[in-house]
N, C-alpha and C positions, 0 to 999 in steps of 0.2 A: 512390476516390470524389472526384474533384477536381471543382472548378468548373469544368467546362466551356460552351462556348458550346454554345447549342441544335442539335440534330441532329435532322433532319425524320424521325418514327418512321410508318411506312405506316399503322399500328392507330392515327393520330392524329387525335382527335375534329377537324376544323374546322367554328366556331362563329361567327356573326353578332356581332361585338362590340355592336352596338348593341341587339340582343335578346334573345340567349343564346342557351340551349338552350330549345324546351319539354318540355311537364310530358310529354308522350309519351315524345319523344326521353331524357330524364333515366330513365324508369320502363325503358326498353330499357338502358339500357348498368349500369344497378341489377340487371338478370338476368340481364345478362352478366359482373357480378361486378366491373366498373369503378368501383368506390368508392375512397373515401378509409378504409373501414374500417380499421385495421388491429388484430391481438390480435396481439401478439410471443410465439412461445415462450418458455415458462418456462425462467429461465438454467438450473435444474436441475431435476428433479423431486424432491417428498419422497419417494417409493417410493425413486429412486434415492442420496438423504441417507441415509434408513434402511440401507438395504442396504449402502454402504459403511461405515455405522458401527455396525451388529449383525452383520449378516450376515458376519462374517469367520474367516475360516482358525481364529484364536487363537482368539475366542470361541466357535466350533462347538466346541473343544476343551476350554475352559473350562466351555463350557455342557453341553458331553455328561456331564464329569466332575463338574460341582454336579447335574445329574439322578441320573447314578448313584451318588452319595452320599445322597441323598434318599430314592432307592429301597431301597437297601440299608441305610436310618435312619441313617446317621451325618450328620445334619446337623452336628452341632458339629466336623467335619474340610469343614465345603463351603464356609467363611470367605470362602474366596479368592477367590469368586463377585461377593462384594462389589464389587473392583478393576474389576471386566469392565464389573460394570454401570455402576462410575460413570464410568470412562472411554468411554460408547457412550453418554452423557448426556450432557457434555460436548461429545463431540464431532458430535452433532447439532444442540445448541445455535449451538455456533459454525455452523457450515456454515445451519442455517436461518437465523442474521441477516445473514447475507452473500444466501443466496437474497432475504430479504425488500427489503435494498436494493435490488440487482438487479434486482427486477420492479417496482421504481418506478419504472425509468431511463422517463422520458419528454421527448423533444426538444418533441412537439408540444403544448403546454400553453394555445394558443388558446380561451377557452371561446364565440367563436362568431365562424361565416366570414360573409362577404358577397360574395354571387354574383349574377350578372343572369340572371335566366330569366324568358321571356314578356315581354321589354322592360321585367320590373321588378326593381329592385334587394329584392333580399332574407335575412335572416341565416338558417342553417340551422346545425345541428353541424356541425365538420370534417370527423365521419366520412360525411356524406351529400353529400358533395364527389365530383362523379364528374368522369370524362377527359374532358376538352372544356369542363368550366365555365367559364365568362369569371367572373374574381376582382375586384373591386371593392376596388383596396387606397387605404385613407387613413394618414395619419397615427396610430400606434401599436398598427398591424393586425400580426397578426403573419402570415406568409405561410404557406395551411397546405398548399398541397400545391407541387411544383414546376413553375413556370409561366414560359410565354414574353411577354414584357413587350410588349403592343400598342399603348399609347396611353398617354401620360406628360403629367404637369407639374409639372415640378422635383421628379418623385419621388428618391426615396433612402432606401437599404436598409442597414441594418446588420447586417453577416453577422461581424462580430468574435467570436460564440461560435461561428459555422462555422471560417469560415477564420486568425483570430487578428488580421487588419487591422484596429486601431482605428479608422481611419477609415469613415465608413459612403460609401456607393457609390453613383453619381450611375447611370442605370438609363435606356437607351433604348430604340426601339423595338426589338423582335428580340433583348435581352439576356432571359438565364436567372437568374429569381428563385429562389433559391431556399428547398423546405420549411424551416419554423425561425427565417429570418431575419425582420426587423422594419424595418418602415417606418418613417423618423424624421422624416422631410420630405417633403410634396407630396403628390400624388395619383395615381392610374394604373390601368389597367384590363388583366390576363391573361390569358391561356387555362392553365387547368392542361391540362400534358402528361403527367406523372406523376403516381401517385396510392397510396395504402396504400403498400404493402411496397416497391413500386418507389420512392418519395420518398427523395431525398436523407437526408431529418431520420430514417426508419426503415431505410433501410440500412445508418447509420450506428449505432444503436439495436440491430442486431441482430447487427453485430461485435461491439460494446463488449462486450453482453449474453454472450457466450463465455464459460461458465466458466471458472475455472482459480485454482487454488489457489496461494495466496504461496508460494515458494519458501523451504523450511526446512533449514538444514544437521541441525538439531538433531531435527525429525522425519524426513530422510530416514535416516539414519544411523542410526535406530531403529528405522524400518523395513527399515535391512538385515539390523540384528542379529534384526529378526525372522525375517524369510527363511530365515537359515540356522539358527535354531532349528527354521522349519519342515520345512526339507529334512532335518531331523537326527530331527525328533521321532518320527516313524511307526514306522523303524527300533529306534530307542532304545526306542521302549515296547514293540516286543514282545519282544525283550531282556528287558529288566527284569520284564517280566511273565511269561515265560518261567521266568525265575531264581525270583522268588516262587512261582510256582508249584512248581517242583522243591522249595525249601525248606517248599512247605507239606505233599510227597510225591508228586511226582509231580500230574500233570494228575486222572489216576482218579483217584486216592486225594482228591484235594482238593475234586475237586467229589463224591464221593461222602462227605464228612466235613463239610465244609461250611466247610471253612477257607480254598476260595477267595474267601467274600468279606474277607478282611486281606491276600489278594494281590492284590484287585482292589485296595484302600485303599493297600496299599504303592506300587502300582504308577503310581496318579493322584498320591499325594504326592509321585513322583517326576516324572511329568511335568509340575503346574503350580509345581513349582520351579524350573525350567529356566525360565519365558516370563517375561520381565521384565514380565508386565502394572502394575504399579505405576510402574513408569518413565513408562510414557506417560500414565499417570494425575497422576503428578507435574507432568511437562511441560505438560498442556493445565491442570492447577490455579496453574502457573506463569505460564503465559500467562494465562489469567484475570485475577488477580489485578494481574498487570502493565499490564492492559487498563483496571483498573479505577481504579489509582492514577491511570495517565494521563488518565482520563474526569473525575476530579477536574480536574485541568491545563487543561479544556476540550478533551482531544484524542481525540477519539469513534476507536475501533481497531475497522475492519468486518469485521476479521479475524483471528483471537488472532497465529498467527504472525507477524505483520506487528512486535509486539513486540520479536522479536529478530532481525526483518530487516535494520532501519536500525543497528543495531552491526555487519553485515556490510557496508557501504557502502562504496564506495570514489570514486563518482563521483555528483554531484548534479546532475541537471539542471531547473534552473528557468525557466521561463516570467518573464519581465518582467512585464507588467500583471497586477494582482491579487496578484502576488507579493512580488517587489522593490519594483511599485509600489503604489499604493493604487488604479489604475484609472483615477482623475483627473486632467484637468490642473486649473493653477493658476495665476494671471496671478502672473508675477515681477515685470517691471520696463517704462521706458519708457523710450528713448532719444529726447529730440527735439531734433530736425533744425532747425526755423526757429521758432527764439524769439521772433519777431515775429507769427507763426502767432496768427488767433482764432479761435474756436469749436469747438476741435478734439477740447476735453471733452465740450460737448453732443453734436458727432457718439457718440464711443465713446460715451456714454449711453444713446444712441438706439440703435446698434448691439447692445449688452449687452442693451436691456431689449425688442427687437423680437420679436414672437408667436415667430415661424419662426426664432427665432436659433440656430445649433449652440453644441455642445457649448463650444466654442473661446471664440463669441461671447458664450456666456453667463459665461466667467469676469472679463468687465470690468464685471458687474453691481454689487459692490462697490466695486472701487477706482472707479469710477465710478459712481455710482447716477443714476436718475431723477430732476430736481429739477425738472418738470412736464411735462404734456402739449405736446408740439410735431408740427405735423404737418405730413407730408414729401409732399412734390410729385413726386418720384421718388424710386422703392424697388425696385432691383432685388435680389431675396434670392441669399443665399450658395447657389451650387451648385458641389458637389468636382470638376467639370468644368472651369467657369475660373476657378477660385478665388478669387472676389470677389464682396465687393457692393458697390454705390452709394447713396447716400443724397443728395436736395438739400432744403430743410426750404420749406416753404411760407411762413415766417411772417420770410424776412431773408434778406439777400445771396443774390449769385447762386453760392456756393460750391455747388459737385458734390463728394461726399466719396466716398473707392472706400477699403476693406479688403481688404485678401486677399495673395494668397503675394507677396513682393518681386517673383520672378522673373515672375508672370504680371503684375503692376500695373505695374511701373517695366521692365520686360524684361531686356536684357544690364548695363543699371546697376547693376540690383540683386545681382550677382555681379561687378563688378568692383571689386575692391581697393582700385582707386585713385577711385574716387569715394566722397564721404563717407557716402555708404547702405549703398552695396556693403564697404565696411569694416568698417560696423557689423554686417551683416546676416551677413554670413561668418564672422567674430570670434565672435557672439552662436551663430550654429549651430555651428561646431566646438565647442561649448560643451556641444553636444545640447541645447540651447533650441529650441523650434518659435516661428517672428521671423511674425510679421504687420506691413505697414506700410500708415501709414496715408498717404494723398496729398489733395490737394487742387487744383481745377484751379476758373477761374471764367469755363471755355468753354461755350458754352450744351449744355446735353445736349436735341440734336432728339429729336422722337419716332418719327421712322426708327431714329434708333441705340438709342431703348428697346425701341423693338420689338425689335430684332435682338441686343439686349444686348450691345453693342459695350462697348468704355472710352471715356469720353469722351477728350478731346485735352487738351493740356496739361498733364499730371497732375504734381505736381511733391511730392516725398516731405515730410511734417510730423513723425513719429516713427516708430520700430521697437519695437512692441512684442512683447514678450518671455513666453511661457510654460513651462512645467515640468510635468512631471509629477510626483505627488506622491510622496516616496519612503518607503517605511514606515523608521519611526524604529528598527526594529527589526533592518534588515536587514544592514548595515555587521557589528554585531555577532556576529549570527549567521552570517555568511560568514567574520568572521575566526578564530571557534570551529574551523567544519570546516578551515579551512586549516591550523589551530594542529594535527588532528587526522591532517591527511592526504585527506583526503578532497577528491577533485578539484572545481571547479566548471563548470559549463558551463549559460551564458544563453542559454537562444534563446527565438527572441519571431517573431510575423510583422512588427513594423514593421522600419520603416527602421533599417538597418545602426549608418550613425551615432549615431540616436539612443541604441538600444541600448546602443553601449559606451559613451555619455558618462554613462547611470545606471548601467551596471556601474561606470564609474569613481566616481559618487558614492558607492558603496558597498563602494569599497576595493579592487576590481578592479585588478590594470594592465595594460590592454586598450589598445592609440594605436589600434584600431580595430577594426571588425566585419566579419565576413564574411557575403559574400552569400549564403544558402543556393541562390540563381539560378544559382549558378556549380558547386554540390555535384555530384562526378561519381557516374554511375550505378553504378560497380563499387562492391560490398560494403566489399572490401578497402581500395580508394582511399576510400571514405567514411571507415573506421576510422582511417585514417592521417589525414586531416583534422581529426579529430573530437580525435586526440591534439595538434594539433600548434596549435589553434586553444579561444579560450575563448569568444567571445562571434558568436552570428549571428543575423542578421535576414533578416526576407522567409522563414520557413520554414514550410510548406504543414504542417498532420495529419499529411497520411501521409509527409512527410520526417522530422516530428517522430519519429512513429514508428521510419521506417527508422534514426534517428540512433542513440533506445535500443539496437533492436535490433543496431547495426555494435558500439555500444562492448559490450553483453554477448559480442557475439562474439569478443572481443579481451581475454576473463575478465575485467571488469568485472562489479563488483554494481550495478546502476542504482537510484539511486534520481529519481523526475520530482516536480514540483510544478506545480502548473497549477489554473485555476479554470475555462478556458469550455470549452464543449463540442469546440473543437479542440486540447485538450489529452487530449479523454478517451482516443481509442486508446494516446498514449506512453505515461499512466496506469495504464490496463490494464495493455500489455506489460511496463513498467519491474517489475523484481525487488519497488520499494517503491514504490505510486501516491500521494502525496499532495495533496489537495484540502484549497483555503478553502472555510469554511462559505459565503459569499457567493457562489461558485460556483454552473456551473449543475445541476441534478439528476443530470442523466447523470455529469458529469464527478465526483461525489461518490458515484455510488451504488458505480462502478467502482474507485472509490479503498481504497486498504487503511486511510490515515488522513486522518481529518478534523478538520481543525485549526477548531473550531467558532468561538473568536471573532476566526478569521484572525490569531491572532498567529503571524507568522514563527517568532519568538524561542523558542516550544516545541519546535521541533525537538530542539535539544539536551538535553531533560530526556528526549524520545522516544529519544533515541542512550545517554542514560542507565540508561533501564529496560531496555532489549533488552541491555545489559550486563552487568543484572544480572541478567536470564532466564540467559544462555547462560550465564554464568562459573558460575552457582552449581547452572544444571539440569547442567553437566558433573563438578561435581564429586558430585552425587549419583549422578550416572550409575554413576560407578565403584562405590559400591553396589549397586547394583543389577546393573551386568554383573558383578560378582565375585560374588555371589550365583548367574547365570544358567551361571558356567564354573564354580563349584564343582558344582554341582547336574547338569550337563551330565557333569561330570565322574564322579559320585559314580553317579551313574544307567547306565553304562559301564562300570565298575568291579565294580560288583556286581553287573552282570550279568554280567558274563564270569567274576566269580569265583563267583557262585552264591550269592550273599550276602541275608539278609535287609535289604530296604531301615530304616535306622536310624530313622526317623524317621514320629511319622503326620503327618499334614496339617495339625490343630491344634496340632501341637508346631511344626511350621515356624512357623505362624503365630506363634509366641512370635516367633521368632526374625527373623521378618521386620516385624514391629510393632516390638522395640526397635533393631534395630539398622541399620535400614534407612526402614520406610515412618513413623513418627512421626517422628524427628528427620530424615529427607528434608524433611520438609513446612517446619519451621522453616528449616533450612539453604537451600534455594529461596527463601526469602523474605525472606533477608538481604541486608544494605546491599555493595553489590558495584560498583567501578568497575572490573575489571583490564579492559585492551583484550583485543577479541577479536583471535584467530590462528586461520586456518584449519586442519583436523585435529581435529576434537573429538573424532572417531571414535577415531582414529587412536591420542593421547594418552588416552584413557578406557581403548581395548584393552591397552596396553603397560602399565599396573599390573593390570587386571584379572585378565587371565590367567596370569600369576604369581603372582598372589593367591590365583585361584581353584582353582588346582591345588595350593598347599601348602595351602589348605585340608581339600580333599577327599581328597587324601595322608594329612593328620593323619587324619581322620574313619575312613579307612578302616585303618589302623596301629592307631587304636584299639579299633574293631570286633573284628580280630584278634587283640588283646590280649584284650580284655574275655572274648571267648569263649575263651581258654586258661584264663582265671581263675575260668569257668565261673557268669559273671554270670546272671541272670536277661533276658527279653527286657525284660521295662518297666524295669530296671536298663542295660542298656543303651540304648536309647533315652535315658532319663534321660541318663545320663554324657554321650551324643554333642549332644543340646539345651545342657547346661553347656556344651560346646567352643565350639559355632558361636556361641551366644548370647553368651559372652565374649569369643571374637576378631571375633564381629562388631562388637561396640562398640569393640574397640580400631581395628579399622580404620574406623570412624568418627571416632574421633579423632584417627586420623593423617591423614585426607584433611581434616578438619577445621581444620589449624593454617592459619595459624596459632590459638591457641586465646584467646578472649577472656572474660571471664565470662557474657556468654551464650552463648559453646561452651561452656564447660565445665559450666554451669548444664544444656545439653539434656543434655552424654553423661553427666553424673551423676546427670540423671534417670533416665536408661535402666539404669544400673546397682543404683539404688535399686528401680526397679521389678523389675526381674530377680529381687532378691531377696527381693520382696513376694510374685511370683508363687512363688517355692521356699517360702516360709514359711506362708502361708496356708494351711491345709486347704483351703478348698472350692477356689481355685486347682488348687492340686493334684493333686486328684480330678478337675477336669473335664480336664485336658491330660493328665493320667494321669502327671504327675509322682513319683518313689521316691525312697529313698534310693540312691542309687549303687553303698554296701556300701565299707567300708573300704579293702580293695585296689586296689578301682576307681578310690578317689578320688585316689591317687598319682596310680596314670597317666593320671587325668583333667588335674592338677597338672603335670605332667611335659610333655605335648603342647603341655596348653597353654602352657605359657612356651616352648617353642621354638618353636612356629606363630607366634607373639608376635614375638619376635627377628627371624624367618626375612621377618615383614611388615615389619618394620623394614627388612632389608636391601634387600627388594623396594623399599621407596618410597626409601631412596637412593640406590640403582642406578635408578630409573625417573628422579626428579629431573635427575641427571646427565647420564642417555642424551639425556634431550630437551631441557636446555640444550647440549648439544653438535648437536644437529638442527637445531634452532632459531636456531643463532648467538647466542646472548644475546639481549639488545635488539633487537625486530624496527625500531624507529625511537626517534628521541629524545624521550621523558619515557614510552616504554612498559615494561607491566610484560617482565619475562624470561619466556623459553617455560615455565621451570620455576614460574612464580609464576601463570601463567596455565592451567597443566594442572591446578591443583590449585584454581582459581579463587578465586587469596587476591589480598589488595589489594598493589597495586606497592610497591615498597619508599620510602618518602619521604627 
């Protein structure tokens, strides 16, 4: 969607500039459907939010088994129901305040156009703007549909939240205005050619608008281990319920007895053991919460995973203006030329303090103020065409005063070295200073040459004055954190190349120069290599911006962009991490995953912080949870193929998954965690769990086979196998747990306290249907468990070692060890 010059479209309304359209003509191309209406579709639909986050695999399975516990009155085994719901709350929540952003996104925020119809000038809404209007733009109109510019005077348009050019854009006959941008000077009259959907500012509005969820290592990776639960589970239950059944006698026998409903209860025990639903329930109560510390910090998170995106980071790309800059210039300094020179303050006076002055001219409003009314005999205004104005005062001398770029005022002088302008003026811009000079000549300025707005003759240089942009005080710092971290930088901006690197250089950069994004070639592959091999570019269009994201993810970069105007918003979308100033414009923030609300740069780093401590410490709960999901996977197999009554009911897991898993998960998530992330979360989670989870469910089932020679009772069993898991569950809490500090040891000694409230209590006891064990049971209750114990022991130092040796040690210098970061404990100091 580039700015192109106008292209003659056959279905193109041609309109009377000096009359319009009339009220006929308007009411036809209105039912023909040529309006400026436009309604964007919705980035998602709620039916379709719901449905992704009810309507799924796990929870039809969740949901089927808390019904049929319901049905069959065991509500006090349907516990587990709880988990499903609260993560399908959760995670509609998030997904609707991303939806609700999203359908703010509005470019066209004009609340009224002015058009000529019937030879008269009139306001209407934007949306009743049809094809063929003639636009009536003044000063601080914003343009609402896209239009071909027919008739001008000294108009000029600022399209910097389009295109990213700070300067705004001098606009003549036959040039294409377009939707969104904003008239900062002069006057002019258009025809819209474009109009609704078709407008530049809504096509733009309805890529942005493109769903798509932040990329999470830590929820895809959970959604694998879902996957193959689900590919596992169909099979497995009817195994297992197979087996119950046999153990209840046979299929007849059971349902003619009535004892299959404890093999349907065996049967769903076993299956909502296996689905880590508390995992993911932890992870979005992770992000949460991490979203929430950050909303404190001023940094609004429009999307949870976005929390532990930016500690995946590898390469930053930032936008200049609004970013690194404050968006403003700022009069620096003056160089003057002929110390003999008068009057040369009231000019810049007059200049700074004139109605129609830009942006540039308004910065010599201070260091030069107003000290009265003087009035000018000739006044040609600043236009970005030949960049200059003139001023001669009516009230003294016959000085002609001209402002504007060296090179257009003074010509080849003003870039030659060896003249005293051209020394200053070249010196001052390799600086990345933007040089205005100011001249003086006291040859008569005829009114042929004002008419024609020529220079007058003899112009002879009196200073070089000097401006800057403003640089945020914050940003030095925060560049030389991520450098300190690893994490690459890359500036691009649309201005000029130069300028560019000489505020990359202000802020610690070492850039001798910018490259042109005018010269970026169109292969993918040669853009990647460019993009490694260079820091800093200028003159780069939206959609290069975009294509740049796009080359370096393809080259396994994690992108993260920063950007405030609307031609920032596509890289913001596509980048892995879109970050937006709140002073930004709506689009480009609604798109954004963070929003740095009071524009402070310098929060990055606390955001790199908390995404640190999302992933380090949702991984090491993980390993709870998957070692829970391969015992139970395990255990569920096992007795089915040996024909075994499943040990456990529903409510009894739930002991076992309350202490030693989903309450101290919740604390252990929410601790102080800096280790750097390494990729492989998956990876390192699996390689203890599944060792874990099979000398688990090895013991569980050794024991089983025991208990039944010693000819326990079945709630005596049961019992004895809740003591095993409930105890080596907490121990393997406290081995992923080290290192252990007193508030570790303060949760897993709660957990063990509790353990034994729940054994101790009567009413306890009676609802989970808790026994005595019976004396012989309790050896080899004793017995298992201290080798299961040991046997975890050697699992986590054999896991430790395996993936320090995977890993290489030290991924970079001052990070933690692969081994200090699998277990997500703080680096060693």
């Amino acid at each position: 969607m580039e700015a192109t010059a106008a292209v003659r479209d056959p279905d193109e309304v041609d309109t009377d500039p000096g009359t319009g359209l009339t009220a006929a003509r308007v009411a036809e191309l209105t039912a023909e459907g040529r309006t400026n209406a436009f309604t964007g579709d919705s980035s998602r639909s709620a039916w379709n939010i719901v449905k992704a986050n009810v309507f799924t695999l796990f929870n039809a399975i969740v949901g089927t088994c808390f019904l049929i516990l319901l049905l069959l009155g065991r509500w006090q085994d349907a516990l587990f129901g709880l988990a499903a719901f609260g993560n399908a709350i959760i995670g509609c929540w998030q997904e609707f305040r991303a939806k609700a952003a999203l359908d703010r996104l509005a470019l066209l925020n004009a609340p009224r156009a002015r058009v000529r119809r019937d030879a008269q000038d009139v306001e209407i809404a934007p949306a009743e703007v049809v094809q063929g209007d003639i636009l009536v733009l003044r000063a601080g109109d914003q343009v609402t549909a896209d239009a071909v510019v027919l008739e001008h005077r000294s108009l000029q348009v600022d399209e910097s939240m389009l295109t990213g050019e700070s300067d705004a854009v001098d606009k003549q006959a036959g040039d294409e205005a377009l939707s969104g941008s904003i008239v900062v000077a002069g006057e002019g009259i258009a025809r819209a050619v474009r109009v609704g959907a078709d407008s530049y500012a809504n096509r733009f509005a309805a890529e942005a608008k493109r769903f798509s969820l932040v990329t999470s290592e830590l929820r895809t990776s959970i959604d694998r281990v879902l996957k193959w639960v689900g590919w596992g589970i169909g099979p497995i239950g009817l195994l297992v319920l197979n087996a119950q059944m046999m153990v209840a006698g046979g299929w007849v026998s059971a349902w003619e007895t009535g004892t299959w409903t404890q093999a349907i209860v065996n049967t769903i025990s076993s299956l909502t053991a296996m689905i880590p639903l508390g995992l993911v329930l932890m992870t979005s109560i992770a992000f949460a919460v991490g979203a929430a510390r950050l909303a404190a910090r001023q940094v609004l998170v429009n999307e949870l995973p976005a929390v532990e995106g930016l500690a995946r980071v590898d390469i930053i790309c930032l936008d200049k203006t609004g970013t690194l800059t404050e968006g403003e210039l700022a009069y620096r300094d003056l160089v003057q030329l002929d110390p003999g020179a008068d009057g040369w303050k009231d000019a810049l006076s007059w200049f700074g303090s004139a109605p129609d002055a830009n942006a540039t001219a308004r910065c010599l409003r201070e260091p030069f103020p107003d000290e009265g009314p003087r009035e000018a005999s000739v006044y040609i205004s600043f236009s970005s065409a030949r960049k200059w104005s003139a001023l001669s005062f009516a009230d003294g001398g016959d000085e002609t005063w001209v402002l504007g770029a060296p090179e257009m005022v003074l010509g080849d002088a003003a870039t030659d070295a060896a003249t005293e302008v051209g020394e200053a003026v070249t010196r001052l811009a390799a600086e990345g200073l933007r040089t205005l000079v100011l001249a003086c000549t006291t040859e008569p300025y005829p009114t042929v040459a004002q008419e024609a707005e020529a220079l007058p003759a003899g112009l002879a240089p009196v200073a070089v004055i000097t401006f800057s942009e403003k640089v945020r005080p914050d940003a030095a710092q925060t560049l030389s954190y991520f450098r300190a971290q690893g994490v690459g930088v890359r500036v691009i901006s649309g201005d000029n190349p130069r300028t560019v690197a000489a505020i990359a250089r202000q802020v610690g950069l070492d850039v001798p120069k910018g490259y042109d994004a005018r010269q970026l070639p169109e292969d993918d592959d040669e853009l990647g290599a460019v993009l490694e091999a260079h820091t800093v570019f200028g003159r780069v269009t939206p959609e290069q911006k975009k294509r740049m994201v796009v080359a370096l993810q393809a080259r396994g970069h994690t992108v993260a962009m920063t950007g405030d105007g609307v031609n920032d918003a596509l890289a913001i979308k596509t980048a892995d991490i879109g970050i937006a100033m709140n002073s930004g414009s709506p689009a480009t923030k609604a798109v954004a995953r963070l929003v740095l609300l009071d524009g402070q740069f310098s929060h990055l780093p606390d955001v790199v912080a908390e995404g640190r401590q999302v992933i380090a410490n949702i991984e090491r709960v993980s390993m709870l949870f998957l070692t829970k999901t391969v015992y139970a996977t395990t255990l569920a197999v096992l007795f089915g193929v040996m024909v075994l009554e499943f040990p456990f009911l529903p409510r009894q897991l739930s002991i076992t998954d309350g202490l030693t898993i989903g309450i101290p998960a919740f604390f252990l998530a929410l601790m102080p965690n800096t280790s750097r992330y390494v990729p492989g979360f998956l990876r390192r989670s699996l390689t203890f769990a599944i060792p874990a989870g099979l000398l688990i469910a090895i013991a569980l089932t050794v024991y089983t086979r025991g208990a039944m020679a010693l000819g326990v009772s079945e709630p005596q069993l049961r019992t004895g196998s809740t003591i095993i898991l409930a105890v080596v569950g907490i121990w393997v809490l406290a081995v992923l747990a080290r290192p252990l500090n007193r508030f570790k040891v303060l949760v897993v000694g709660a957990m063990f306290i509790a353990l034994s409230i729940l054994f101790t209590v009567p009413l306890a006891g009676e609802f989970f249907q808790l026994v005595d064990p019976g004396e012989g049971a309790a050896y080899l209750i004793a017995l298992i468990t201290i080798v299961t114990i040991l046997a975890i022991e050697i699992v986590r130092l054999v896991h430790r070692r395996f993936l320090a040796k995977v890993m290489a040690g030290p991924v970079s210098s001052g990070q933690a060890s692969a081994s200090e970061v699998s277990a997500g404990e703080e680096p060693s100091r």
